[in-house]
C-alpha positions as CSV (number, residue, x, y, z in Angstrom):
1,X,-14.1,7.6,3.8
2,X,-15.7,11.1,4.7
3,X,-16.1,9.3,8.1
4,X,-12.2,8.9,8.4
5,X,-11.5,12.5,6.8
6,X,-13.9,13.9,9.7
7,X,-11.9,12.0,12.3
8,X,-8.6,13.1,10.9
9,X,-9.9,17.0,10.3
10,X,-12.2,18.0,12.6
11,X,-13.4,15.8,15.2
12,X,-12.6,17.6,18.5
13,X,-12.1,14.2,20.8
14,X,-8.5,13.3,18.9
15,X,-7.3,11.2,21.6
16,X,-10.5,8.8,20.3
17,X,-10.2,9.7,16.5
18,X,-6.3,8.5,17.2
19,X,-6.9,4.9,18.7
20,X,-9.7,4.4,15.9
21,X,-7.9,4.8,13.1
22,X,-4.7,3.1,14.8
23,X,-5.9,-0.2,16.2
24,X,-6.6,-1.4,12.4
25,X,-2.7,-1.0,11.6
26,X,-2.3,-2.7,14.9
27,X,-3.3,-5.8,14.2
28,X,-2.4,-5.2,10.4
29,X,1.4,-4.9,11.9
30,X,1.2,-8.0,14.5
31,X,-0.3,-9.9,11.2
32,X,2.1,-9.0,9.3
33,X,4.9,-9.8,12.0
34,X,3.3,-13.4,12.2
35,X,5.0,-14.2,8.5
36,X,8.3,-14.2,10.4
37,X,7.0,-15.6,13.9
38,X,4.8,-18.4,11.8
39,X,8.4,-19.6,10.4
40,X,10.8,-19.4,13.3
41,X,7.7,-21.7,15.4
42,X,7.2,-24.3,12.4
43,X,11.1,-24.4,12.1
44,X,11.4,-24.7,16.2
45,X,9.2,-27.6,16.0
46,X,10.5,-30.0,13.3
47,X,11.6,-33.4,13.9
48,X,15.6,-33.2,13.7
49,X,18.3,-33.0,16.4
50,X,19.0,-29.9,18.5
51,X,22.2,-28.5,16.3
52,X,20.3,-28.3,13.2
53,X,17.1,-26.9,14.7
54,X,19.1,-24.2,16.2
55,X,20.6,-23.8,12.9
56,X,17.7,-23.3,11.2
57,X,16.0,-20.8,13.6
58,X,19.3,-19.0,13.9
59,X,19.0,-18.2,10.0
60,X,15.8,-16.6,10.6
61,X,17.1,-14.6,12.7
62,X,20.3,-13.4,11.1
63,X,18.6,-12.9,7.7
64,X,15.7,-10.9,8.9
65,X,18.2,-7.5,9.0
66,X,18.9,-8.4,5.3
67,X,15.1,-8.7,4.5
68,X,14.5,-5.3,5.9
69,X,17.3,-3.3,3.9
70,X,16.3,-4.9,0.9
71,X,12.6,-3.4,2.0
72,X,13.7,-0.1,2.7
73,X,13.5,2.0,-0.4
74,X,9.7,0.3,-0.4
75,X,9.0,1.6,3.1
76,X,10.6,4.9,2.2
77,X,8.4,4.9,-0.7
78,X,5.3,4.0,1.2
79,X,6.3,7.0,3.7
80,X,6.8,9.3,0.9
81,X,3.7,8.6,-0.6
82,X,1.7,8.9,2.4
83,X,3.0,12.1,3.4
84,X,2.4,13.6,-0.2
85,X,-1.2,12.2,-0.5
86,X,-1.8,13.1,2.9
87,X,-0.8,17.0,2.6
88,X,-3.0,16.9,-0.9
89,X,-5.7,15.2,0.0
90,X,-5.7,18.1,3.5
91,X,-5.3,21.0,0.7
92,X,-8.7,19.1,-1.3
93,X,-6.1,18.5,-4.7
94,X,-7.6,14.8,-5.1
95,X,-6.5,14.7,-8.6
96,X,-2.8,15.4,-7.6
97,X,-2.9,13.2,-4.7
98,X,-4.8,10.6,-7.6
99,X,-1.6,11.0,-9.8
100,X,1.1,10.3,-6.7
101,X,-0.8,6.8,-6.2
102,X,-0.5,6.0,-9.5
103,X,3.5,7.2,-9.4
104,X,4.0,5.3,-6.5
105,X,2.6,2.1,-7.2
106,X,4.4,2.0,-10.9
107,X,7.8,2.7,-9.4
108,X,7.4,0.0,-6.7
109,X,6.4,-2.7,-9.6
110,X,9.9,-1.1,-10.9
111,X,11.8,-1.5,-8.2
112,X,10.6,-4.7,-6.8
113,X,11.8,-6.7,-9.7
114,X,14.9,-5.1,-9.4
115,X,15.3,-6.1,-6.0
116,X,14.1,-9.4,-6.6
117,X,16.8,-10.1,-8.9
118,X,19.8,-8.6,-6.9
119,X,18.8,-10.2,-3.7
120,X,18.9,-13.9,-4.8
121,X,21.9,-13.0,-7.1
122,X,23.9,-11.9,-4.5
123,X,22.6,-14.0,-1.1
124,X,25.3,-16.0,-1.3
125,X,28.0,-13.1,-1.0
126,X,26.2,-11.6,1.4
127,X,26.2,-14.4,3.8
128,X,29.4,-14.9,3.6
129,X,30.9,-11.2,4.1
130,X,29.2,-11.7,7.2
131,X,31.4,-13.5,8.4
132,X,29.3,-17.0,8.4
133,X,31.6,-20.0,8.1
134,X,30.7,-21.6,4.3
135,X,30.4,-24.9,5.4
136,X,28.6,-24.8,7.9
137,X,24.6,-25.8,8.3
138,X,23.8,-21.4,9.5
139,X,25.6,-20.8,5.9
140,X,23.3,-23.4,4.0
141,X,19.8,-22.3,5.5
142,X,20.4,-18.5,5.5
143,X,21.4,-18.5,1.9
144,X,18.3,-21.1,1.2
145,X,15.8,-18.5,3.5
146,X,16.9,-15.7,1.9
147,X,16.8,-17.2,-2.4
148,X,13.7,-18.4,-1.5
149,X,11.7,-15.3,-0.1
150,X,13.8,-13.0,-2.7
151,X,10.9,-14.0,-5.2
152,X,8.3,-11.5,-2.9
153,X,9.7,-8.5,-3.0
154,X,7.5,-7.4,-6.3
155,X,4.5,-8.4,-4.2
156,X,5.5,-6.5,-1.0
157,X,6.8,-3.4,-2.7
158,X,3.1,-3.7,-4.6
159,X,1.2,-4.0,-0.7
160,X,3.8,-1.0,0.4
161,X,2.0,0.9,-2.5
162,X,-1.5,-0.2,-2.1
163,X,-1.0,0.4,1.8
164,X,0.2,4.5,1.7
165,X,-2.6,5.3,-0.6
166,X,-5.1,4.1,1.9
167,X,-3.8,5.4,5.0
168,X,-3.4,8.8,3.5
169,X,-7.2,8.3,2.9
170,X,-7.4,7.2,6.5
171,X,-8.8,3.9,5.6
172,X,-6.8,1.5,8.2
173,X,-9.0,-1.1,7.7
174,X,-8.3,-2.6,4.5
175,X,-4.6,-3.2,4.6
176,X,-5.8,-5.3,7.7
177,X,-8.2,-7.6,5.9
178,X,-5.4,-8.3,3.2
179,X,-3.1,-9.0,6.0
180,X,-5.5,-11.3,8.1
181,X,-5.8,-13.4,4.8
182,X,-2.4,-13.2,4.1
183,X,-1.0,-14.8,7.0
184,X,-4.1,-17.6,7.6
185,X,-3.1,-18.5,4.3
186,X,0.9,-18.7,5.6
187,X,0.2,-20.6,8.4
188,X,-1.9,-23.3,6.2
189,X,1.0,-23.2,3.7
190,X,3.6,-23.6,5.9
191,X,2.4,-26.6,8.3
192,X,1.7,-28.5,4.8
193,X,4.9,-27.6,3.1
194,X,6.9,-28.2,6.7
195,X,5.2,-30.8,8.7
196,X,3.6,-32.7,6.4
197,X,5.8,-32.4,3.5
198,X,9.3,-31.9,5.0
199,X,10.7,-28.9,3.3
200,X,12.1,-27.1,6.5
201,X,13.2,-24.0,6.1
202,X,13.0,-24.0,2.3
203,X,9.2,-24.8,2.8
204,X,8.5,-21.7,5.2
205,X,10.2,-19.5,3.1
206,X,7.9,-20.7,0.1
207,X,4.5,-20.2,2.0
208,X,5.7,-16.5,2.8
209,X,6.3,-15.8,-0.8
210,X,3.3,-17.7,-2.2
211,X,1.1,-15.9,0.9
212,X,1.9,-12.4,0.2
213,X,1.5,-12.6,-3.4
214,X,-1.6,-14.1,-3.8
215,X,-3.3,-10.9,-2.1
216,X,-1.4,-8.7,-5.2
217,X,-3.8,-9.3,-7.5
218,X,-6.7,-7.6,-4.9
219,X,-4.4,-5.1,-4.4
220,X,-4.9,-3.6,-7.9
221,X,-8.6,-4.3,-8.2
222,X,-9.1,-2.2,-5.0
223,X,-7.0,0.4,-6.2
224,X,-8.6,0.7,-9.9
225,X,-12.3,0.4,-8.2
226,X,-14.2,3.8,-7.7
227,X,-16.7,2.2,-4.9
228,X,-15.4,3.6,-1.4
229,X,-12.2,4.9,-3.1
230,X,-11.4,8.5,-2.7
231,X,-8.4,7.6,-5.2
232,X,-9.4,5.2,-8.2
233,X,-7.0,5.1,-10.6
234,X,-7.1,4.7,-14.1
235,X,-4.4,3.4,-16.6
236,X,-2.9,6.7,-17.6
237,X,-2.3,7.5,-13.9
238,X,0.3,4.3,-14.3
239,X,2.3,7.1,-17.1
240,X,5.4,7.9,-15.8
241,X,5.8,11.5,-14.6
242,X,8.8,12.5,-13.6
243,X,8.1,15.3,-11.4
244,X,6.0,13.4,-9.0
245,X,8.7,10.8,-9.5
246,X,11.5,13.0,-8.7
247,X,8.9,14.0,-5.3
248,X,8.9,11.0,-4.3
249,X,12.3,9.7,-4.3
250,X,13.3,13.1,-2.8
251,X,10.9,12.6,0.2
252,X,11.4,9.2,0.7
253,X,15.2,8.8,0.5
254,X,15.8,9.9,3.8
255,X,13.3,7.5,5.2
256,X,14.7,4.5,3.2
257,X,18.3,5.3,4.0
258,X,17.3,5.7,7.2
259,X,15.3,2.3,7.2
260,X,18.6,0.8,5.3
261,X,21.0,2.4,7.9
262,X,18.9,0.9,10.9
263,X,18.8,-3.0,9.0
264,X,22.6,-2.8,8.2
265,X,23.6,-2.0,11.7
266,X,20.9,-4.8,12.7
267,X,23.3,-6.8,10.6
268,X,26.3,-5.4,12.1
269,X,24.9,-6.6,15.4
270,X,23.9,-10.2,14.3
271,X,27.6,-10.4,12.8
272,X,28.7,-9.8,16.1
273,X,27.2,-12.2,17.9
274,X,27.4,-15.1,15.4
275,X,30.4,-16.1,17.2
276,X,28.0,-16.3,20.3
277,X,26.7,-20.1,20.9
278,X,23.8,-21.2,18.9
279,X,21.1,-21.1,22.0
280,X,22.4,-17.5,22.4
281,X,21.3,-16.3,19.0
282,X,18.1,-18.6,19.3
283,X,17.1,-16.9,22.4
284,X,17.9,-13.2,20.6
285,X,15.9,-14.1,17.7
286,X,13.0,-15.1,19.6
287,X,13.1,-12.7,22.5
288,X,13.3,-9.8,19.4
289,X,10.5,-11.2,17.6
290,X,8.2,-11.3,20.5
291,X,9.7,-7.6,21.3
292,X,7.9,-6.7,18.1
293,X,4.6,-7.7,18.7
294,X,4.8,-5.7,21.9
295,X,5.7,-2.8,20.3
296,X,3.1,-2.6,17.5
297,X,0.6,-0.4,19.7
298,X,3.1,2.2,19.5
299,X,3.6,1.6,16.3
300,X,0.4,2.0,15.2
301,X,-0.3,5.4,16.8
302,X,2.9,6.6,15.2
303,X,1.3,5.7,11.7
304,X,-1.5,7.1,12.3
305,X,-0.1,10.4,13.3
306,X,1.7,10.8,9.9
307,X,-1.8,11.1,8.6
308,X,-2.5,13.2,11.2
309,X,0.3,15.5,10.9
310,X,0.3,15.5,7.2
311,X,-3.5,16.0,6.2
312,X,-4.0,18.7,9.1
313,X,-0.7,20.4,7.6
314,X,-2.4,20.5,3.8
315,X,-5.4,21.9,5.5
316,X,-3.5,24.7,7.4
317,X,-4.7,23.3,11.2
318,X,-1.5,24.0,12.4
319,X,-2.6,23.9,16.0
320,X,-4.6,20.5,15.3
321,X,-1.3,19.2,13.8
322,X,0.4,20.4,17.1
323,X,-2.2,18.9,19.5
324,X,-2.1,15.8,17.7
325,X,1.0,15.0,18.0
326,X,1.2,15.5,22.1
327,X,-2.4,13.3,22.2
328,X,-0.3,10.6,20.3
329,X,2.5,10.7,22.9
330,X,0.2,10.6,25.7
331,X,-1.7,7.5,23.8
332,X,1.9,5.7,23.4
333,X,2.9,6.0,26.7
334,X,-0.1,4.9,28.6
335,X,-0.1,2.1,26.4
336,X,3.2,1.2,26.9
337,X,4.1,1.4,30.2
338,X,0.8,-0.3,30.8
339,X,2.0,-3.6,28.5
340,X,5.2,-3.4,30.2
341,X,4.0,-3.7,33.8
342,X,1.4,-6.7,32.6
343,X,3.9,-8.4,30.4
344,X,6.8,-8.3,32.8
345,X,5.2,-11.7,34.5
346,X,4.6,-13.1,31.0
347,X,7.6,-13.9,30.0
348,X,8.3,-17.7,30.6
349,X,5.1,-18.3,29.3
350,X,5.5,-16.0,26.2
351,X,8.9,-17.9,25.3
352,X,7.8,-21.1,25.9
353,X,5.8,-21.1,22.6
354,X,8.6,-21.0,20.5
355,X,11.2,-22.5,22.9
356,X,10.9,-25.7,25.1
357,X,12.1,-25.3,28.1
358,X,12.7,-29.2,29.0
359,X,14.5,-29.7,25.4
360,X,17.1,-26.3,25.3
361,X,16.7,-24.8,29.1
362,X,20.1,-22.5,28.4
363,X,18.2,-20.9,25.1
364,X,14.7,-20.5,27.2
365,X,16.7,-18.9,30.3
366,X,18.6,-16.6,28.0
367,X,15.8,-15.5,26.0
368,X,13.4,-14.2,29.5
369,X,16.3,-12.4,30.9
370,X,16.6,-11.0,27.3
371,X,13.0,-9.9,27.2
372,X,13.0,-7.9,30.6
373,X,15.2,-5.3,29.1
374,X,13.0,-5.8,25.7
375,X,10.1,-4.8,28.1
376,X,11.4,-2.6,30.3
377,X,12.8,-0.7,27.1
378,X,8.9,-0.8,25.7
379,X,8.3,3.1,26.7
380,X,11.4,4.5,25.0
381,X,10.6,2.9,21.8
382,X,7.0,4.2,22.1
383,X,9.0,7.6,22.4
384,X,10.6,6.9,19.2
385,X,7.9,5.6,16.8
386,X,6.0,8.9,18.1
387,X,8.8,11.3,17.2
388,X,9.2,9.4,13.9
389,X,5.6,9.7,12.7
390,X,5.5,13.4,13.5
391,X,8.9,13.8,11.6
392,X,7.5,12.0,9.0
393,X,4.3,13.4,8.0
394,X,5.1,17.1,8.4
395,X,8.0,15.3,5.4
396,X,10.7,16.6,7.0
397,X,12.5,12.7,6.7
398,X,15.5,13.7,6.7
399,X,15.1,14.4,10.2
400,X,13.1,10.4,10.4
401,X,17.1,9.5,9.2
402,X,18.9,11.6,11.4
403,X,17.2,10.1,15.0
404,X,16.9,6.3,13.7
405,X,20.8,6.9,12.4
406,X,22.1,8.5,15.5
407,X,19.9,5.9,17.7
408,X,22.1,2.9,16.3
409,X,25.1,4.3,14.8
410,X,25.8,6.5,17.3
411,X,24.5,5.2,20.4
412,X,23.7,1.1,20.0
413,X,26.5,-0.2,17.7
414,X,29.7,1.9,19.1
415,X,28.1,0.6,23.0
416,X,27.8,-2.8,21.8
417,X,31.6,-3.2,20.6
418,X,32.7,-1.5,23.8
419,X,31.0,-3.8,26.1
420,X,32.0,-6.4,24.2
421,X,35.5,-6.2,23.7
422,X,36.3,-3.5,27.0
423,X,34.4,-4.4,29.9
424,X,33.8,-8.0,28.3
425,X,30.1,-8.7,29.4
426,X,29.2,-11.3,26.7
427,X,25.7,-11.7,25.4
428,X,24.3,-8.5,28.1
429,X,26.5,-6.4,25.9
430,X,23.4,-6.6,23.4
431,X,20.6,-5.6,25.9
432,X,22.0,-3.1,27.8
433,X,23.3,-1.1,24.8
434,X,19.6,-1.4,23.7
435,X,17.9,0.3,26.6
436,X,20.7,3.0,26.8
437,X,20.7,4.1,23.1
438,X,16.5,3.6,23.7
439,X,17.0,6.3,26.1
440,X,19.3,8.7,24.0
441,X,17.1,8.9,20.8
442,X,13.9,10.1,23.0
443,X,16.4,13.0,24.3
444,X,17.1,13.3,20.4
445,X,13.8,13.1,19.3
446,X,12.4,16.5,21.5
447,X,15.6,18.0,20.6
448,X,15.1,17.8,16.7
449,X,11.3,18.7,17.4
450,X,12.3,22.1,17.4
451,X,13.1,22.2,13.6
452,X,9.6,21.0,12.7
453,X,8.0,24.4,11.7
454,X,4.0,22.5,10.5
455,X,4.6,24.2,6.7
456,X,3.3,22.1,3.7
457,X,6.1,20.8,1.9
458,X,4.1,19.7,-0.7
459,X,3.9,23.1,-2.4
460,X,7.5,23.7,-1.4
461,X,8.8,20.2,-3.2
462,X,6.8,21.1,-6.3
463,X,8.4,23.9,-6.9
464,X,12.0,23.1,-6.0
465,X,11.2,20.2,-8.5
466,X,10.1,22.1,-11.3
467,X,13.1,24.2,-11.1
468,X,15.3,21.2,-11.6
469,X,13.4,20.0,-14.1
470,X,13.3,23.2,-16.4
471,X,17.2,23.2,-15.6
472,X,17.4,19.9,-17.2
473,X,15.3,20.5,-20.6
C-alpha cells in the first residue's frame, strides 16, 4: 500500500506510475464486461431457429441501458467515495477517510435492496413504455433478462463499495482478482444452466446473479481485515452518520444523474431502433459490446487519474495534479489511436465470435461496417473518459454530468432523430451521430477544464454540510 501511495504522490516517472496502477482496472473492466459478452455468445449459440435467437440476443441488448440506470446511483456512489477517500487519505486523515468507507458501503447495502425490489417490480412496465410489442418473443425475454438479474443489484452495489475504497488506496489489484473469479465462475455457470440444461436466456441471467454474489461475502472479509488494508473497518464505522452521508450523496449525485442521463438516452436510442429489423439490432448489440472492450484502456487511465487528481489535491501538489492529468491524456491517446489502426483489420474476425457469418450474413455485414465508426471513434472516447476522471476526482461532478449530459442529450440523441426522420439514412443514423457528438464533447471537455481550480473540496463539503445540518437541529 505505501508502494501505491509512493506511485500516486511522489514518484517522478508518472507516465509509468499511471499505466501501473491502470492496467489492473483494465482487465478488472474487460472482466467485468465478459458478464454481458459471456451471455449474448451462450444465447448466440443455442439450438433454436433464427427468429428466436435474434430475439433473445436483441433483449440483451435493449435491456443493458436499463441495467446501467438502475446502476447509476451505485457508480455515483463509488465516484463519490473515491474522490472523498482519495482527498483524505492525500491530507493523511485515515480515520475520516476510514469512516466514509464504512458510510459508503452501509448506504449501498441500503440502496441495493431497494433497487432490487423496484427493478423486478416494475420490468414489466418498463418494457412496455418502450414501446416493445407485448406479445411478442423481444417482450418475453427482456422482461425474463431483466427479473432475473434484478436479484444482483445488493451484490453489485456491495462490489461498487468495496471497489472505491481500494482504488482511493491505489490498490487496483484486488478488485481484479474478485473480478477474474467472478466471471470464470459465469462462464462455468452459464454453459451448464444454458447448453447443458436449456434455460436460455433465463439461465444466463441466473449465472450472472449467482456469479457476482458469491464474491460478496470476500468483499466484507477484505474490507473488515487490518492485513494490507490502510482502511479496516470495524462495526461502528457501519453507524449511520449523516454528515458523511449527506457528503456523499452531494458529491455523487451529479455523477449518478449523469450515469442515469447517459443509460436513459441509451434507452432512448434502443427504442428507436426497435422498429429496425432484428439482424440490425443484433449487429448493434454486438458491434457495441465489442466497442467496450476496446475502450477499456482508456478507461482505465481515466480511473486511475481520479486517484491521481484527488489524492495529489488532499496533499496540496497542485502542479502534480496538473501534470497528471496531461500524462494521462497523452497515455489515452497513444493507446487509442494505436488499437484503432491494429483493430481496423480485425473486424470480421472480431464479429465472427458472436455472429456466424454463413447462418445470418446481413447481421455479420451490418455489425463490421458498424464497428469501423466504433473504432475510428476510439480516440474521442479516450478524450472523454480522460476529461471525466479529472472532473471527477478534483469532485467537481457536476461538471462529470454536464459533458456526459450535453455529449448525448445535446449532441447524439437530437442527431439521431434528425437523420432519421430528415435526411432518412436508416441504421447509419446511429453511427454517424456517434462519432460527431464523440467529437463535440472533447471540444466540451477542454472548455469546462477551465473551471477546475485543483482546491480540496473535501474541506469545502464538510463545512457547507455542517452548516445544513446545524440549520436542521
Amino acid at each position: 500500500m505505501k508502494n501505491k501511495s509512493y506511485l500516486i504522490l511522489k514518484d517522478q516517472r508518472i507516465v509509468r506510475s499511471i499505466i501501473l496502477l491502470a492496467l489492473p482496472i483494465m482487465f478488472s473492466n474487460i472482466f467485468k464486461s465478459l458478464h454481458d459478452i459471456v451471455d449474448m455468445y451462450f444465447i448466440s449459440n443455442i439450438d433454436d431457429t433464427i427468429e428466436i435467437v435474434e430475439a433473445q440476443v436483441s433483449a440483451i441488448t435493449i435491456t443493458g441501458p436499463i441495467m446501467q440506470i438502475c446502476q447509476a446511483l451505485a457508480l455515483g456512489l463509488m465516484v463519490a467515495g473515491t474522490a472523498i477517500m482519495s482527498q483524505y487519505l492525500g491530507a493523511n486523515q485515515v480515520a475520516e477517510a476510514k469512516k466514509a468507507s464504512g458510510q459508503l458501503l452501509l448506504l449501498s447495502i441500503i440502496v441495493g435492496v431497494v433497487f432490487n425490489i423496484l427493478l423486478f417490480i416494475f420490468t414489466p412496465l418498463i418494457i412496455k413504455y418502450m414501446g416493445i410489442d407485448t406479445n411478442s418473443d423481444l417482450y418475453k425475454y427482456s422482461v425474463e433478462y431483466v427479473q432475473f438479474r434484478s436479484f444482483e443489484q445488493t451484490g453489485l452495489f456491495i462490489i461498487y463499495a468495496f471497489q472505491a475504497s481500494r482504488q482511493s488506496t491505489g490498490d487496483t489489484v484486488t478488485p481484479v482478482v474478485l473480478n477474474v473469479v467472478s466471471v470464470v465462475l459465469n462462464i462455468i455457470l452459464t454453459w451448464f444452466l444454458v447448453d447443458i440444461i436449456g434455460m436460455d436466456i433465463k439461465g444466463a441471467a441466473l449465472a450472472t446473479v449467482v456469479a457476482n454474489m458469491i464474491v460478496i461475502p470476500v468483499c466484507f472479509i477484505l474490507m473488515m481485515q487490518k492485513k494490507n488494508n490502510i482502511l479496516p473497518l470495524k462495526w461502528k464505522d457501519l453507524k449511520f452518520d449523516y454528515r458523511l452521508s449527506k457528503m456523499l450523496f452531494v458529491i455523487g449525485m451529479p455523477a449518478a444523474i449523469s450515469q442515469a442521463f447517459t443509460s436513459f438516452g441509451f434507452l432512448l436510442i434502443n427504442s428507436l431502433v426497435a422498429d429496425f429489423d432484428g439482424y440490425i439490432i443484433n449487429a448493434i448489440g454486438v458491434g457495441n459490446r465489442i466497442n467496450s472492450l476496446l475502450l477499456f484502456p482508456a478507461m482505465s487511465v481515466g480511473t486511475v487519474l481520479a486517484t491521481f487528481i484527488g489524492q495529489n489535491i488532499g496533499a496540496g501538489q497542485i502542479n502534480r495534479a496538473k501534470r497528471s492529468l496531461w500524462m494521462s491524456m497523452l497515455i489515452s491517446f497513444v493507446i487509442t489511436i494505436g488499437g484503432a489502426v491494429f483493430l481496423m483489420f480485425l473486424r470480421g474476425p472480431l464479429v465472427s465470435i458472436f455472429i456466424d457469418k454463413t447462418d445470418n450474413p446481413r447481421a455479420f455485414n451490418m455489425c463490421v461496417y458498424f464497428l469501423y465508426f466504433l473504432i475510428l471513434g476510439l480516440p474521442l472516447m479516450g478524450i472523454f473518459q480522460i476529461w471525466t476522471g479529472c472532473f471527477q476526482g478534483a469532485g467537481r461532478t457536476g461538471l462529470s454530468l454536464l459533458l456526459a449530459s450535453a455529449r448525448l442529450w445535446v449532441f447524439r440523441l437530437p442527431l439521431i432523430w434528425f437523420l432519421m426522420n430528415i435526411i432518412k439514412i436508416g441504421p447509419a443514423s446511429v453511427w454517424y451521430a456517434m462519432v460527431i457528438s464523440n467529437f463535440g464533447a472533447a471540444i466540451l471537455g477542454t472548455f469546462l477544464y477551465k473551471f477546475i481550480d485543483f482546491k480540496p473540496k473535501v474541506s469545502k463539503m464538510q463545512e457547507k454540510i455542517v452548516k445544513i445540518h446545524e440549520g436542521v437541529n
